[in-house]
Each structure stands twice: as structure tokens, then as C-alpha cells.
N, C-alpha and C positions, 0 to 999 in steps of 0.2 A: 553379477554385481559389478559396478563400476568403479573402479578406482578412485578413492577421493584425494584431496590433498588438503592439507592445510595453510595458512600464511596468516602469524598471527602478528600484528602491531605495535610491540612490543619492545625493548631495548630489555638485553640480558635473556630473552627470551626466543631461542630459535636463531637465526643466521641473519641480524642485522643487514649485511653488505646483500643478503638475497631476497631482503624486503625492498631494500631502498631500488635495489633492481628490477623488480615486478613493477615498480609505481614509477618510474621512470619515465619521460615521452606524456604522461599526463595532463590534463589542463591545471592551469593553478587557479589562482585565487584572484584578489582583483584587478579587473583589466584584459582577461584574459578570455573572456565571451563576445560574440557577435560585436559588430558593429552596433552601438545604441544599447549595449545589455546593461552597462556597467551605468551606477547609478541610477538606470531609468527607473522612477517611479511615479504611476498612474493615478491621482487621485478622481473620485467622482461621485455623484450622489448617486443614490438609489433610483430604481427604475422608478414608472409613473405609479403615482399613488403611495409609493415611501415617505416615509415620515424622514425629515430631517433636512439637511443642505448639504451640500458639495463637501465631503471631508480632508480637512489638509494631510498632508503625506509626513510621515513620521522619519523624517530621515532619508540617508540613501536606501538604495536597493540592492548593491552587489557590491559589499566591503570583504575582506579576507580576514582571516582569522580569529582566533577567541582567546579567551585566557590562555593563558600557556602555550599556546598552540599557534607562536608567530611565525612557526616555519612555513605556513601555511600561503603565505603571503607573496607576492610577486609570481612570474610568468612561466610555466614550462619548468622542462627539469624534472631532479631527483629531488622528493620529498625528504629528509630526513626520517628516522625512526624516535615517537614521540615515546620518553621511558616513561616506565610505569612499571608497579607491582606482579608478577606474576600472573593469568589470570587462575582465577577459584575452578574449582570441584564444583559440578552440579551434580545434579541425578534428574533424568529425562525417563518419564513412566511413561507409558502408551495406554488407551484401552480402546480395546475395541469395540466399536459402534455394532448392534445387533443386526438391522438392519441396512439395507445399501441407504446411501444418503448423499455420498460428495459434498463432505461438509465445509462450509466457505469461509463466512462472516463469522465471527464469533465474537460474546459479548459477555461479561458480568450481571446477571440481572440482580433488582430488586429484592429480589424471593432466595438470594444466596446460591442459588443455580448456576449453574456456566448453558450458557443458551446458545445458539447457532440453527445458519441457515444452510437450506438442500440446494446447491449449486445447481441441479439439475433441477427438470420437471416432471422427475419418476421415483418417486413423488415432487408434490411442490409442498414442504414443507417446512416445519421450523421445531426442531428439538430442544431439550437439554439433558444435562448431564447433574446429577450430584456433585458437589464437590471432591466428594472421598472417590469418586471414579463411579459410581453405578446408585440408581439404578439412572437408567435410560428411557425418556420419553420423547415419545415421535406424534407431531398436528400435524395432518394433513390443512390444507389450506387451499384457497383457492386457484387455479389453473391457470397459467395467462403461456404466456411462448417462452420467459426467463422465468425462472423463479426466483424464492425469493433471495436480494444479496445484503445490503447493509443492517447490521442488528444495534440497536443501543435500549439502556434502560430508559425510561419516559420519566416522567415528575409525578406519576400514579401509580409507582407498584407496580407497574407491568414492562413489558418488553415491547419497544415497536420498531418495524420493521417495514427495509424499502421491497419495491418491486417493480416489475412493467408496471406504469399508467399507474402506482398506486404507493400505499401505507398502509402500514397493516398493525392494528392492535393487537397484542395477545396478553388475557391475566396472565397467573401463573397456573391456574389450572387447566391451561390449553384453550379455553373458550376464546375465540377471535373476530374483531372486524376490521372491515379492509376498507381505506377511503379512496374514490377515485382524485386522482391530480388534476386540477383544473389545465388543460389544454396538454393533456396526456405526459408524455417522456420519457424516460429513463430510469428512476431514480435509484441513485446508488448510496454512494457514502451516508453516512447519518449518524447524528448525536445531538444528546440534549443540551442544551443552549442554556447561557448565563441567564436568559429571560425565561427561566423557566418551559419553553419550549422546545419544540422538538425539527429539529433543522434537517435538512439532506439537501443533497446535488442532485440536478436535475445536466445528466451527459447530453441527450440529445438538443434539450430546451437551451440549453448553456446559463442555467439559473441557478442561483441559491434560493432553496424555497424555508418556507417554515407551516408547519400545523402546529397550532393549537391546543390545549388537551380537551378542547370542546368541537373540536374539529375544521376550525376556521383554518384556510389556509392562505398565505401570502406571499408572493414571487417578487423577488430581485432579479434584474437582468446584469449578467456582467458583460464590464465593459467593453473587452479583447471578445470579439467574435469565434465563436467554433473550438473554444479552450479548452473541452475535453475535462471537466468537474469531473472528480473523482471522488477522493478522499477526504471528510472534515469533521474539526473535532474543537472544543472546546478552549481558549485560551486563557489564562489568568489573569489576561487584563480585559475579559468583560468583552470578547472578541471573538466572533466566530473565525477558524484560519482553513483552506481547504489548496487542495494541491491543483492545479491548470496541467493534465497529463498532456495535451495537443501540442505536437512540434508547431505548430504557428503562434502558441502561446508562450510553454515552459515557465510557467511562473510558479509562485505561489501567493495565493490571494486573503486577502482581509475583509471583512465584512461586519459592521457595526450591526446591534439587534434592531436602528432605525433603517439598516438597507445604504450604509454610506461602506463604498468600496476603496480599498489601495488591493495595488498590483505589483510587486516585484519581482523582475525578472531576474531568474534564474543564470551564472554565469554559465555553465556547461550547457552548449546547444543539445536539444533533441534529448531531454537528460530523461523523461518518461516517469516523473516524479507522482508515484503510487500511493503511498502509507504518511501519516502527518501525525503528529502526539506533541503535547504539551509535556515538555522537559523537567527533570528538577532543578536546574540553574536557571527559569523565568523565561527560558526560550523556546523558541517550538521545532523539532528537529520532524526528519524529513528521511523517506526513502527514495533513493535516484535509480530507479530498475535501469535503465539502460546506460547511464553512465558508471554503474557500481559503484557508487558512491554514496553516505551519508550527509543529507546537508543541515546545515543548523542555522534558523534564522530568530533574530532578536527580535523584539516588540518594535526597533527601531525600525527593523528590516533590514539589518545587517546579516549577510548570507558566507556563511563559510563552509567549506565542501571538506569530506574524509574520504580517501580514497580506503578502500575493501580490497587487502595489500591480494587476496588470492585470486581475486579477479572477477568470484560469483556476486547475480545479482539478487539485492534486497528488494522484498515484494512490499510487508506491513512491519509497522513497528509500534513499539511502547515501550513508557518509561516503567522500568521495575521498583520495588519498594529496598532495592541497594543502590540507588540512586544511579543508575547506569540507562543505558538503552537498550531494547531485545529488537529483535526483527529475525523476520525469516526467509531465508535462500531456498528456492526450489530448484527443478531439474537434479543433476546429477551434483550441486552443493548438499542440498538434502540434508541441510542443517541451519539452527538456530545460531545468530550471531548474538555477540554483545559489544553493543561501543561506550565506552567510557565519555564521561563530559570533557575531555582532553583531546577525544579520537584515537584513545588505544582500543584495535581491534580481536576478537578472539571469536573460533567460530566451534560449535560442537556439532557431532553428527550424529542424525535422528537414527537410535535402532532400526528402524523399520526401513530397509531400501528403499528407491524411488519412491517416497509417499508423500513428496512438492506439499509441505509446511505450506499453509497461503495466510491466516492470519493468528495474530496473538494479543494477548487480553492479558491486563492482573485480575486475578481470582480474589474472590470477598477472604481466600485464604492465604492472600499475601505471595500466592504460586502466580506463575505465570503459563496460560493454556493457550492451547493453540490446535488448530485446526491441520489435520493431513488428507488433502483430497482424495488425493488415489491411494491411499491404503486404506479408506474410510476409516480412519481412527481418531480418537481424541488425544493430545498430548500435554503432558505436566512438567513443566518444569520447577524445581525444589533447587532446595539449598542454593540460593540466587550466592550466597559470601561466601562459601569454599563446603567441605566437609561433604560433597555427594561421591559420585562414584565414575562422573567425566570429566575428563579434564581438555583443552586446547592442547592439539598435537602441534610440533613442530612443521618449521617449513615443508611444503612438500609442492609434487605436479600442480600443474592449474585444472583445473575442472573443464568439462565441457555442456554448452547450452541446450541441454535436453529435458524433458520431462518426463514423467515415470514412463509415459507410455503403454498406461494400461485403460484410459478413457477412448472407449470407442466416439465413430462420430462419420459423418455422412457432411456436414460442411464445418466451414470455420465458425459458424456462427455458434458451433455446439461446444465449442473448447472456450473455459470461463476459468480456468486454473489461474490464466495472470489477470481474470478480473476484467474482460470484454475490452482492454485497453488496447492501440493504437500501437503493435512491437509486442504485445503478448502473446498468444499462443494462435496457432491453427492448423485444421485439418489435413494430416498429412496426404498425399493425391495417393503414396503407394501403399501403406499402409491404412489406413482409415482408423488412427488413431492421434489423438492430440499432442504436437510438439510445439515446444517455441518457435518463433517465427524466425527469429534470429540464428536458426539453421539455415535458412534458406529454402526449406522446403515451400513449394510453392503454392501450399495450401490447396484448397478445392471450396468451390461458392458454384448456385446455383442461380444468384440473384446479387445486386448489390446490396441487398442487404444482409448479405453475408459477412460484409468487408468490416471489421471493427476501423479500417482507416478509410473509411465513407464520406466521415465528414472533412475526412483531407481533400476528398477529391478521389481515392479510390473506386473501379467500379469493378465489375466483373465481367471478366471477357475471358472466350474461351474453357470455361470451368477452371480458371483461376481469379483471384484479385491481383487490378494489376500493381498495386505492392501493398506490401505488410508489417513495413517498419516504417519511426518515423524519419521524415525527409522523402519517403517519395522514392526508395530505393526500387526501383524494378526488380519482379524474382524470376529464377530462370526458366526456362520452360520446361516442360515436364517428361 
């Protein structure tokens, strides 16, 4: 088992002068991104055949800070430690899945169920779970080369979900149909939309698409080429908001239900922005996997970033019903964080060793559930306001960039733990099991289309990709 450490965010809590020291050398806040980062924002209409006209830009695009949180602000440097209360007592229950599954996406459905998809294609399927933890039902589905990834509730009672080339319906008593995507792609992220339909990212197309619940479907093109659509989800101002994962992008984007885009870019270069959730302070916060950071952007598109004083990275996130934020660390963090709407950090560790947490959900029971790949199990988290039985450890070691290490694989194309993104996981060459890329292992591809950073320009040479993070980093040879 690996050593974990803690580093929680806190004033009164842990070793102040050995937080402000972890976050030190940091980027700050605004001003302090690329050439062109700071305030650039992109306004434009919808692709051909969109309803509506050129939408104007609501604002800047890379301001610092939030309420309380003005330390936040100006260039480099020691961050301060933002006070705040204690954090609370949880309790983190596991259960374990019956069958193998590599459970990925995970969702609330309709029918009061916790539902989720098979990261792999053995099966290609799409479960769920009871609330109370059991029993357990497993659909097989149909077979493509990915199975399925993004799950959301629909506007009918049912669950629908992304795939290759497709969308897929399911009631709640398992019965399913799958719509092919006009001009094939990707699609990942997914959730139902203020127009009552049902949205998702299209990675490869570089589109926000939408179906219908009649199954009509319609594509927007965004406007930054080869942006790497991930993650998206619902806004409360009547907005779809989705994450730009692509180092050539790094934004995070807006999209009206007429197909009218804004684009803001992101201060932290190459920041590898994963997980997206609608706040309970009216803003939409944001997981930064490769900068470990949390960021939080206003409806204006005012962008303020939290550093994750321990160092590990956040993959998905959501707001909890104690008005805070959850998200989840894999590799050897191998725990559940929580950030406060101030950016006090606190992190708990999942019983189950290496079992790389990948996403998390609130439950129709007010809990928050979460997926553990490689330990195939399901997780509950309870007592969100104190009174469980975990609590945030004090300072401690920094962690290291690994994962469970227990998914076999023959290329990188087979490791989906960080979600096929561009800096997330691949085949290790000596091993033949799945690590983050971010070790430097130099992976193993049989083809380019192995390479999750393909559409950077990556290809495969020599049975490696010639790189695996983003920017274009070379890895070494083997």
C-alpha cells in the first residue's frame, strides 16, 4: 500500500506555514497566463444551420479571485491559507459490483437508481445500483471499440448515454436503443439541457451536439479547432457550459440552446480541464487535472483558480447538497476531495487502496456516489456536515502520479481511467498495465490511433506515441 499524505486548506487546521509552502512557485491569478490568455474572449454564432446570431461576450475571461478569496489575485508567489471551520466527519461505504465492469460515468437516474457505465468493452455495458447499495443490475449493450462513457438522466424517465459513433437510450428496466451520430465521433460528456434535451461533446468532431427525445439530432461546431470537448453540464442561466481539455485550446466554453458560442480562456497553460458542475454560489466550477487545481468560473466568465495545497490531481466534480464541492483524486491520492465556495481544501481517503475514484454524482438520497475503476466498486459518501467516521488528516508527504495498476492492456488506447484525455493514462511498455502518463512511461501504441494526443499531432513511432502529455512533451525511450 502507498503512503498517502494529506495537505488540507485550512487556517487553524494542520501546519499553516507547510501549506503556504506546498503552493508556493504557483501560477496566480490574473495576468498571469500565456500571452493573449488574460481577458481573451471569443464570441460567435453557431455553426451552419443554427438558429440565432453571433452572441456577444459576457464579460472578461480571466479575472482572479472570488468573494473572500482576494488573495487569490496578482502574479506568482505564496498563496496565503484561506480560514475556515474545521473540515467535517464523513463516512465513505463501498460496495462491491458482482460482476467485472470498470465502472466509469456515473449518474442519478429518473427511476431513483445510481446508474453507470463499463469503461471497457467486456462487457459493453451500462448498470445500476440501488440506492441502499444492492441489489445490482448489469445491460449488456451494444459492442463498438469504446464502450459506453457519459451517463445523464433524459426528459423521459430513462437514462441516456454517450458512446463511439452513437447515444444510447435505456428505460429503467434495461430495455435499450442506440442512435447512430450523424457524421460519426466520439461522444463523451453528456447531460440534459435547459431545452429539455439531451446534449453531449463530440472529442473527435470538436462539436456540441444535441438529440432530441424523438431522436432528431443537431451539431454546433466550436469555434477553436481540435479543443478536445470533454466534459458538460447544465448552467442556471439557461446555458449549456463544457470543458476545451486540448493544450491548443484550454478553455472553458458556453454554448446557448440556439448553437451561439463564448470561449474563455483558461489562465494556467495546459491546465487539462476534465469535470465541469453548476455551483451553489450561481457559478460553474471546474476540475484542472494537470494543473491540480480547482477553477471557478462566473456566468460573466470571470475565472479564479484554487490550488490543491497536496499536490494531487482532480479528475470530476459536483456540487454536494452542504453547499461545498466534491471531486475525485486517483492514482495514489485515492481520495475524495472537498472545496468550499471560499477554496478551503480538504481531502479523504477511499478505504479501498488504489481503486482511482473517476467520477461522482449526488444521489436522489442526498449522498454523494462515485465510481472506483480498478477496484470495480461502487462508493457512498454520507454525512456530507460532520457526524461520519472520516475525517481530513493533517499535513503530510506529497503523493505520487500513479494508478492502481491493476487494468491490464496491450495499447494506450485501452487505459480510459483519466477518461481518453490528452495527459491521462497509458500503456505501460514494461508492465502491460495502465499508468498515468505523467510518469513518463512511454506508453506502448500499435497505430496512431492509439495516441489520445493524435489530435495534437501525436503519432506512433517505434511502438510508442511520440508524446503523451499536453504541450508536446517527448517521452523517453524505452
Amino acid at each position: 500500500m502507498r503512503a498517502f499524505g494529506w495537505l488540507v486548506l485550512l487556517g487553524g487546521c494542520g501546519d499553516p506555514a507547510g501549506n503556504s509552502a506546498a503552493m508556493a512557485g504557483g501560477s496566480g491569478g490574473a495576468g498571469n497566463g500565456p500571452s493573449g490568455t488574460a481577458g481573451d474572449t471569443v464570441a460567435t454564432g453557431g455553426s451552419s444551420g443554427s438558429a440565432g446570431s453571433s452572441g456577444a461576450s459576457a464579460g472578461s475571461a480571466t479575472t482572479a479571485g472570488s468573494a473572500g478569496a482576494s488573495s487569490m489575485a496578482g502574479s506568482g508567489g505564496a498563496i496565503p491559507i484561506i480560514d475556515g471551520p474545521p473540515p467535517p466527519a464523513i463516512t465513505i461505504t463501498e460496495f462491491e459490483i458482482p460482476t467485472p465492469s470498470q465502472p466509469g460515468w456515473i449518474t442519478a437516474g429518473p427511476d431513483g437508481a445510481i446508474w453507470y457505465t463499463h469503461q471497457s468493452t467486456a462487457p459493453s455495458a451500462v448498470s445500476k445500483v440501488a440506492k441502499e447499495g444492492a441489489p445490482f443490475n448489469k445491460y449488456d449493450v451494444n459492442v463498438t471499440n469504446i464502450g459506453p462513457r457519459g451517463i445523464a438522466p433524459g426528459p423521459d424517465g430513462n437514462v441516456w448515454y454517450a458512446k463511439q459513433g452513437g447515444i444510447g437510450r435505456m428505460e429503467p428496466s434495461g430495455q435499450y436503443d442506440e442512435f447512430g451520430v450523424p457524421q460519426g465521433g466520439d461522444s463523451a460528456g453528456i447531460c440534459l439541457g435547459p431545452d429539455g434535451n439531451v446534449w453531449f461533446t463530440q472529442q473527435i468532431n470538436n462539436k456540441i451536439s444535441r438529440i432530441t427525445p424523438s431522436q432528431q439530432f443537431q451539431s454546433f461546431d466550436i469555434p477553436t479547432a481540435s479543443s478536445g470537448p470533454l466534459a458538460i453540464t447544465a448552467g442556471d442561466d439557461g446555458n449549456l457550459w463544457f470543458t476545451q481539455a486540448a493544450v491548443s485550446a484550454n478553455k472553458i466554453g458556453r454554448v446557448t440552446p440556439s448553437g451561439e458560442f463564448t470561449e474563455f480562456a483558461i489562465p494556467t497553460p495546459a491546465s487539462n480541464p476534465t469535470g465541469i458542475t453548476q455551483g451553489p454560489d450561481g457559478a460553474l466550477w471546474f476540475a484542472m487535472h494537470d494543473a491540480r487545481k480547482i477553477g471557478r468560473i462566473t456566468v460573466a466568465g470571470e475565472i479564479s483558480e484554487f490550488y490543491i495545497p497536496s499536490g494531487n490531481a482532480p479528475g470530476r466534480i459536483v456540487a454536494g447538497d452542504d453547499g461545498n464541492l466534491w471531486f475525485t483524486q486517483s492514482g495514489a491520492a485515492n481520495s475524495i476531495g472537498r472545496i468550499t465556495p471560499l477554496g478551503q481544501v480538504s481531502e479523504y481517503r477511499i478505504p479501498t487502496a488504489n481503486s482511482d475514484p473517476f467520477d461522482i454524482v449526488k444521489g436522489p438520497d442526498g449522498n454523494l456516489w462515485f465510481t472506483e475503476i480498478s477496484a470495480n466498486k461502487i462508493g457512498r459518501v454520507s454525512n456530507l456536515a460532520g457526524g461520519g467516521t472520516l475525517m481530513a488528516n493533517a499535513p503530510g508527504e506529497m503523493t505520487v502520479d500513479e494508478l492502481g495498476g491493476d487494468t491490464p492492456c496491450s495499447n494506450d488506447s485501452d487505459c480510459q481511467e483519466s477518461g481518453k484525455a490528452c495527459g491521462g493514462d497509458v500503456c505501460s511498455a514494461e508492465k502491460k498495465l495502465c499508468v498515468l502518463a505523467v510518469t513518463n512511461d512511454p506508453g506502448t501504441c500499435a497505430a496512431d490511433a492509439d495516441c489520445w494526443c493524435r489530435g495534437q499531432g501525436a503519432t506512433c513511432s517505434a511502438g510508442h506515441c511520440t508524446f503523451t502529455v499536453h504541450g508536446g512533451a517527448a517521452q523517453p525511450a524505452e
